[in-house]
C-alpha positions as CSV (number, residue, x, y, z in Angstrom):
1,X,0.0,0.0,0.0
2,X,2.9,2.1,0.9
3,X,4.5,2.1,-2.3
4,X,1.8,1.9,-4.8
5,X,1.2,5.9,-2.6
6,X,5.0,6.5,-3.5
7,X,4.4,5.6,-6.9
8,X,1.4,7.6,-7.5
9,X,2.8,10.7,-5.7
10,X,6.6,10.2,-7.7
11,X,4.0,10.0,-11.1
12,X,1.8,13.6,-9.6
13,X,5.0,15.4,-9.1
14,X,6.6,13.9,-12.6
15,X,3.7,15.0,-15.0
16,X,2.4,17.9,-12.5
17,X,6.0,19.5,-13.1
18,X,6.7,19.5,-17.1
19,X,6.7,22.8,-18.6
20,X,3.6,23.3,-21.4
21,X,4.3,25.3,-24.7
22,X,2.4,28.9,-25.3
23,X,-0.6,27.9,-27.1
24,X,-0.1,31.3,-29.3
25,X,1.2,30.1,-32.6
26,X,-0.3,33.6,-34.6
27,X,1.0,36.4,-32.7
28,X,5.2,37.7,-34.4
29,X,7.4,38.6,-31.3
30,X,11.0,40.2,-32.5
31,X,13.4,38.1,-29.8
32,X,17.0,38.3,-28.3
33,X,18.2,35.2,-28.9
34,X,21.1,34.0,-26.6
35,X,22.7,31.1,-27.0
36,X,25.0,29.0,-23.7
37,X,26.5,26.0,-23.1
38,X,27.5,24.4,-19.8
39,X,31.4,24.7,-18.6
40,X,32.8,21.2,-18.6
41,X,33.5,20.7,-14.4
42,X,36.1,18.4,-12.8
43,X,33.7,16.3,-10.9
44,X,30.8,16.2,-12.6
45,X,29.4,16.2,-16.1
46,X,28.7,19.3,-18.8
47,X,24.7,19.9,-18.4
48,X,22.2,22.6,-17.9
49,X,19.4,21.0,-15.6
50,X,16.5,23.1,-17.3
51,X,15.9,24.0,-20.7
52,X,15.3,27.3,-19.2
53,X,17.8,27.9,-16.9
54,X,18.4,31.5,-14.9
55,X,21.6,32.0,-16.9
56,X,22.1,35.2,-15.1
57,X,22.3,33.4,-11.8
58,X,24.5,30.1,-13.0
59,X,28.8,30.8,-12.7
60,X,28.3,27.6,-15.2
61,X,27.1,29.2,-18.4
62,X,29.2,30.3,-21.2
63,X,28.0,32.6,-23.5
64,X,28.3,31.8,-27.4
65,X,26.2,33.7,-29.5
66,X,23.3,36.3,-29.6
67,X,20.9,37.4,-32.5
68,X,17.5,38.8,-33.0
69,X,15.0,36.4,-34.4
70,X,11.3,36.7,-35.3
71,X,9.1,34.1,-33.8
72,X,6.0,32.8,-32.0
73,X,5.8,32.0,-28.2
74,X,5.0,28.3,-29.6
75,X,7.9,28.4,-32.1
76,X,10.2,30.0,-29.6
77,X,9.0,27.4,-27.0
78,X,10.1,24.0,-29.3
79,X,13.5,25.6,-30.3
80,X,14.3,26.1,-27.1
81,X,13.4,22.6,-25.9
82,X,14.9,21.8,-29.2
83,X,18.5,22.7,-28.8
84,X,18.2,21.6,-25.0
85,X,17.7,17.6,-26.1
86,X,19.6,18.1,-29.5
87,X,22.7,19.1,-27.4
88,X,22.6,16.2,-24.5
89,X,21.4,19.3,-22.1
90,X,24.6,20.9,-22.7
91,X,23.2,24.0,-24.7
92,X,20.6,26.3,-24.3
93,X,18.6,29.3,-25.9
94,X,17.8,32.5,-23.4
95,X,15.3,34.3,-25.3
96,X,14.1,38.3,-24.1
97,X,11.0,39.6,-25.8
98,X,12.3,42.7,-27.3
99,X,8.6,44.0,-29.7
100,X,5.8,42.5,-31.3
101,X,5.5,42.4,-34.9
């Protein structure tokens, strides 16, 4: 009984937690497009542990690149999950809404 309740709450806290993309698939948004990877470390491996990480905040982010790229929250949402999975979690898009289109 104990662990079929483990189970179910390890299951809640699984599928409760997974980030949803933006529904909006219509609406232009001109984006800053930054892109990091992960510094390799001594004692552990190269990965971001979000595909959205507070890059600001993490000593562990190198910065690569930056451009300015005209998108959709959806669109902007699956690129960014996109590069995160692509890359083994070891690169990931920051994007700052700049204007709408």
């Amino acid at each position: 009984m104990a662990r079929n309740l483990l189970i179910a709450l390890l299951l809640l806290v699984a599928f409760g937690c997974k980030k949803k993309f933006s529904d909006d698939d219509t609406t232009l948004y001109k984006w800053k497009r930054d892109l990091y990877r992960a510094r390799v470390k001594d004692d552990g491996p190269a990965i971001f542990y979000s595909r959205d990480p507070k890059v600001s905040r993490n000593p562990d982010a190198v910065f690569l690149s930056s451009e300015e790229v005209v998108l959709t929250e959806y669109r902007k949402d699956k690129q960014q999950d996109s590069i995160y999975k692509a890359s083994g979690k070891t690169q990931v898009y920051k994007y700052e809404k700049i204007a709408q289109q």
